[in-house]
C-alpha positions as CSV (number, residue, x, y, z in Angstrom):
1,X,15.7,-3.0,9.3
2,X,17.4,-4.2,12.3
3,X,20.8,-5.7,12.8
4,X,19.1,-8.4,15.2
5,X,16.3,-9.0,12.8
6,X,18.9,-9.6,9.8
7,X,21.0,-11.6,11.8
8,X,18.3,-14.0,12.9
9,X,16.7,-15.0,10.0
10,X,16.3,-18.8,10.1
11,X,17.3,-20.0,6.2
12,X,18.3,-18.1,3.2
13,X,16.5,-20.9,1.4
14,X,13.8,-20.0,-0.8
15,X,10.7,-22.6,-0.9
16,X,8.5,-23.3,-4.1
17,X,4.5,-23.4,-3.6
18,X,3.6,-26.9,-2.2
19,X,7.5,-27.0,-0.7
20,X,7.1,-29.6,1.9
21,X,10.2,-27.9,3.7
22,X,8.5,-24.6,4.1
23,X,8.6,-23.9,7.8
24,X,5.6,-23.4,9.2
25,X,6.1,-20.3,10.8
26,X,7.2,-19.1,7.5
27,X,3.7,-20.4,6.1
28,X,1.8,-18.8,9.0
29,X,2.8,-15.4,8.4
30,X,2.4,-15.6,4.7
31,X,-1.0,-16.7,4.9
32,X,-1.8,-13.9,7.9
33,X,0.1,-11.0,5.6
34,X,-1.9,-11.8,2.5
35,X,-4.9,-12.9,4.0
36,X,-4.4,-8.9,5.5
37,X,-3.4,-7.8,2.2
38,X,-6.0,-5.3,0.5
39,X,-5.6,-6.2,-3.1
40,X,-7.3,-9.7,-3.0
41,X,-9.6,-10.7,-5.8
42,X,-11.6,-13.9,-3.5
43,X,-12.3,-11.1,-1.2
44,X,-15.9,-9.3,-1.4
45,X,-14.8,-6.2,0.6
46,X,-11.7,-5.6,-2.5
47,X,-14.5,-6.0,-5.2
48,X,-16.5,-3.3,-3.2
49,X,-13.7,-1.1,-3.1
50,X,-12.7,-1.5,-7.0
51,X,-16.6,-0.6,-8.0
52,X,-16.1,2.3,-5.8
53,X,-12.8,3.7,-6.6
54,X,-13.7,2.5,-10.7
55,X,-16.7,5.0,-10.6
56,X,-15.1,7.8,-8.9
57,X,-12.0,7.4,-11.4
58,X,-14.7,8.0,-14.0
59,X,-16.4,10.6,-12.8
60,X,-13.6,12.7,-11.3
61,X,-11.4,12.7,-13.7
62,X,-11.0,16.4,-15.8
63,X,-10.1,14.9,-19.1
64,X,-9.8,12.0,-21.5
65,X,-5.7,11.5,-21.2
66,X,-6.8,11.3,-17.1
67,X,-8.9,9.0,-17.4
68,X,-7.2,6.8,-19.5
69,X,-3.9,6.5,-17.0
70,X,-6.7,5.9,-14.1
71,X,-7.9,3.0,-16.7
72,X,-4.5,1.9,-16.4
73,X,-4.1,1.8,-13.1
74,X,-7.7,0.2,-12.4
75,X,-6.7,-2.9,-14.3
76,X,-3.3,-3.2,-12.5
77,X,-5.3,-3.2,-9.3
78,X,-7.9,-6.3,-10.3
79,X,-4.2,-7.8,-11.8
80,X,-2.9,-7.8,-8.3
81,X,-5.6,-9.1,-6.8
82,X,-5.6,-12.3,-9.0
83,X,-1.9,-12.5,-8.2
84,X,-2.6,-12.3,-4.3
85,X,-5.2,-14.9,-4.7
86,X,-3.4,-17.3,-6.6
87,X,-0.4,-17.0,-3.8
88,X,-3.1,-18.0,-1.3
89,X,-4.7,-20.7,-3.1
90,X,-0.8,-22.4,-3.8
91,X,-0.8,-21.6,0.3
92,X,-4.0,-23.5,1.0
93,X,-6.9,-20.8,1.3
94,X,-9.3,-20.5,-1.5
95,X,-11.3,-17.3,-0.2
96,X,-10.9,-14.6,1.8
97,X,-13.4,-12.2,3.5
98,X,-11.7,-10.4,5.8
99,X,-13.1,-6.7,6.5
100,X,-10.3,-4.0,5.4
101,X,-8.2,-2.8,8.1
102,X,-7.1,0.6,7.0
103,X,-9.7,3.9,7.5
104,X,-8.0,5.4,4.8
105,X,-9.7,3.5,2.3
106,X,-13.4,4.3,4.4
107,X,-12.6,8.2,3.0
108,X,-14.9,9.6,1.1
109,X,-13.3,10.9,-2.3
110,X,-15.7,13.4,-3.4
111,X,-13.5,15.1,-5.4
112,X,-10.5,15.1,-7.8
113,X,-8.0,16.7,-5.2
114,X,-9.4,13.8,-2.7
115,X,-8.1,10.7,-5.4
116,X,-5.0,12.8,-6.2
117,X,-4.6,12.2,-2.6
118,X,-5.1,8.4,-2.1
119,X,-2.9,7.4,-5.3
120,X,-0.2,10.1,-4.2
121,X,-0.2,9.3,-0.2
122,X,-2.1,5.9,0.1
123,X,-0.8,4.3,-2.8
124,X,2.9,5.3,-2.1
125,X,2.7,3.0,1.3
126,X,2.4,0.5,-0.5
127,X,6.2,0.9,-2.1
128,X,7.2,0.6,1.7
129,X,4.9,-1.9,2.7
130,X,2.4,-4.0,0.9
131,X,4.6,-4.4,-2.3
132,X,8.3,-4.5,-0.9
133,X,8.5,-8.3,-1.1
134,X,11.7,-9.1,-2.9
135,X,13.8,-10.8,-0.2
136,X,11.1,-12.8,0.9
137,X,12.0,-16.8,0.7
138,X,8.9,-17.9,-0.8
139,X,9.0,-18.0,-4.8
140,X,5.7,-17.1,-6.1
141,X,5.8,-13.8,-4.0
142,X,9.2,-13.4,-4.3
143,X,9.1,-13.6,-8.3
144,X,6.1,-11.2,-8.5
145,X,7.2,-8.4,-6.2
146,X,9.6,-6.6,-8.7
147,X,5.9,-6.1,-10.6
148,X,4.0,-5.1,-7.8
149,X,6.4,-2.7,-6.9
150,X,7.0,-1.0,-9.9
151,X,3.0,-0.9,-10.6
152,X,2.4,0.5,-7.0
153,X,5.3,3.1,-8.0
154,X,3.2,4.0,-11.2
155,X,0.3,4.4,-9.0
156,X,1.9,6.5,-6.3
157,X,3.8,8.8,-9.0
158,X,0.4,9.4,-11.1
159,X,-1.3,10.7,-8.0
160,X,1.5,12.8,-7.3
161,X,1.6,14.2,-10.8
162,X,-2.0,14.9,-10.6
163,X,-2.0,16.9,-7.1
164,X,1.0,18.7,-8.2
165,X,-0.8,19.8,-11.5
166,X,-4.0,20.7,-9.1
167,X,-1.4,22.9,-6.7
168,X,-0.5,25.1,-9.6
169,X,-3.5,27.2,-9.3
170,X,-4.8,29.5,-6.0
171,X,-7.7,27.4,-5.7
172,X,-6.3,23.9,-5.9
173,X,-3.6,24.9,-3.6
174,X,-6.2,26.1,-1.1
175,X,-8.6,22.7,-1.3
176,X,-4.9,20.3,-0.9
177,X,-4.4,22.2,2.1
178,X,-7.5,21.5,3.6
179,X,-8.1,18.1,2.3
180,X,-4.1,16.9,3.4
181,X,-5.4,17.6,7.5
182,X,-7.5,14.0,6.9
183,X,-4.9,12.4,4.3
184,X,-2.0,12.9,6.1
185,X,-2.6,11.1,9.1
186,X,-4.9,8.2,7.2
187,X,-1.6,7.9,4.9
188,X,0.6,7.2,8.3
189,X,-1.4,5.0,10.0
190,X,-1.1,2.6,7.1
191,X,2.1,1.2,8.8
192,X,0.2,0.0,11.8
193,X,1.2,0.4,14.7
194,X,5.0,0.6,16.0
195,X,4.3,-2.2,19.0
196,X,3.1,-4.7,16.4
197,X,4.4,-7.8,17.3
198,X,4.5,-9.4,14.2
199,X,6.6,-6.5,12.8
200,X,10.3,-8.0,14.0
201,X,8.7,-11.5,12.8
202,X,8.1,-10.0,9.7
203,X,11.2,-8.5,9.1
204,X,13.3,-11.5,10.3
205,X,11.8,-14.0,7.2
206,X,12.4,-10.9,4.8
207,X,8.8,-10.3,4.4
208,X,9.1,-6.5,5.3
209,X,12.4,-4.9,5.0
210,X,12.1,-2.5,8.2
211,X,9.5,-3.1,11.3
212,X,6.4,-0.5,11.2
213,X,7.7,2.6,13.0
214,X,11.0,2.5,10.4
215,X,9.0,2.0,8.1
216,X,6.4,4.8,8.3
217,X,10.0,7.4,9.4
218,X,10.6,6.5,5.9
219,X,8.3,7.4,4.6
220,X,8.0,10.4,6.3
221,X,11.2,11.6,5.3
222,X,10.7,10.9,1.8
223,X,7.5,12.1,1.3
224,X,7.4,15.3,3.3
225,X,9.3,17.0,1.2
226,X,7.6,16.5,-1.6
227,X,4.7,17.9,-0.6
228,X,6.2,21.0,1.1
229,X,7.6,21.4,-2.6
230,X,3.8,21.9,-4.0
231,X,3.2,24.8,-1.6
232,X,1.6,22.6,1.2
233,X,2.2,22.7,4.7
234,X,2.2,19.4,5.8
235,X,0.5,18.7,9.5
236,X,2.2,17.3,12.7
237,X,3.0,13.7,12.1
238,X,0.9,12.7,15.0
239,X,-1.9,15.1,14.6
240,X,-4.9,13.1,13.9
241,X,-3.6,10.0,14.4
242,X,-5.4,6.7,15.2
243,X,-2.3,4.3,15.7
244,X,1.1,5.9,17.2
């Protein structure tokens, strides 16, 4: 987060839904960042996405206990997209049918070390991103982000669990280390890119905590490691990537 961004936010207010004092830049960039937002139940593209990842959940999973967490986390993810709609509707727009952004979630996951892969790398952005909305001065995100945080933790740790469980043997080492060459990179470009111009805009209403390129360093930092710890060697953070 930077000192300018911090310094120059405009309120430390926080507006209800329907506030007729909510700024309206403030209300612009809510509705643009949730509109954006993956998890949204009015949107046909996130109902897509559920059937896809609910089926290859079920039929990639090695055993009952497995499934079961995946269950879990499958119900948290049609929960959050209830909760990003309702913010929406309390913001003025009923549906959404925007296409989604990220390629990460256009990878095929044919199998088990591929999901390990998007709950442990794709679902951990979202603790750095999509779910870090606690400072935010708008009360019905504000009051639901401890929640979505700590559900996108579960998420992220599961996979992480699961592809450290894989790494344990000679063979699921070897097919982590091919598959992280396309996860990797997907997992980074996430952030966006580092010249967004809604970044500092973001950070200055407390809607992100750090701009993009922070952001993803980060993440970087926290995550390489963990990985390295499995036995992986983890590819050049630029290598393969769509948005530097």
């Amino acid at each position: 987060m930077t000192d300018a961004a911090v310094m120059g936010r405009p309120t430390t207010q926080i507006y209800k839904e329907h506030d007729p004092e909510l700024p309206d830049e403030l209300r612009t960039l809510l509705i643009r960042v949730m509109s954006k937002h993956l998890e949204n139940a009015t949107n046909p593209h996130y109902d897509k996405l559920l059937i896809k990842l609910w089926d290859r959940c079920l039929t990639l999973a090695p055993d009952p206990e497995s499934k079961r967490l995946l269950a879990k986390l499958m119900m948290q993810e049609v929960e959050h997209g209830v909760i990003t709609a309702n913010i929406l509707k309390g913001l003025g727009v009923d549906k959404v049918e925007i296409p989604i952004e990220q390629y990460l979630f256009n990878i095929p996951i044919d199998t088990w070390c591929d999901l390990c892969y998007f709950h442990a790398l794709g679902d951990r952005v979202g603790m750095y991103v999509g779910e870090n909305w606690g400072d935010v001065p708008y009360e019905p995100l504000r009051s639901v982000a401890p929640r979505l945080h700590r559900d996108e933790t579960f998420h992220a740790t599961l996979g992480y669990q699961n592809l450290t469980a894989l790494c344990q043997t000679p063979e699921g080492l070897a097919e982590a280390q091919v598959l992280i060459k396309k996860w990797w990179p997907a997992a980074l470009d996430m952030f966006g890119t580092s010249a967004s111009r809604f970044s500092e805009k973001y950070v200055r209403w407390g809607i992100r905590q750090a701009g993009n390129e922070e952001l993803r360093n980060q993440y970087i930092t926290d995550t390489r490691p963990m990985l390295e710890q499995l036995g992986l060697v983890v590819p050049d953070d630029k290598a393969n990537r769509q948005f530097l």
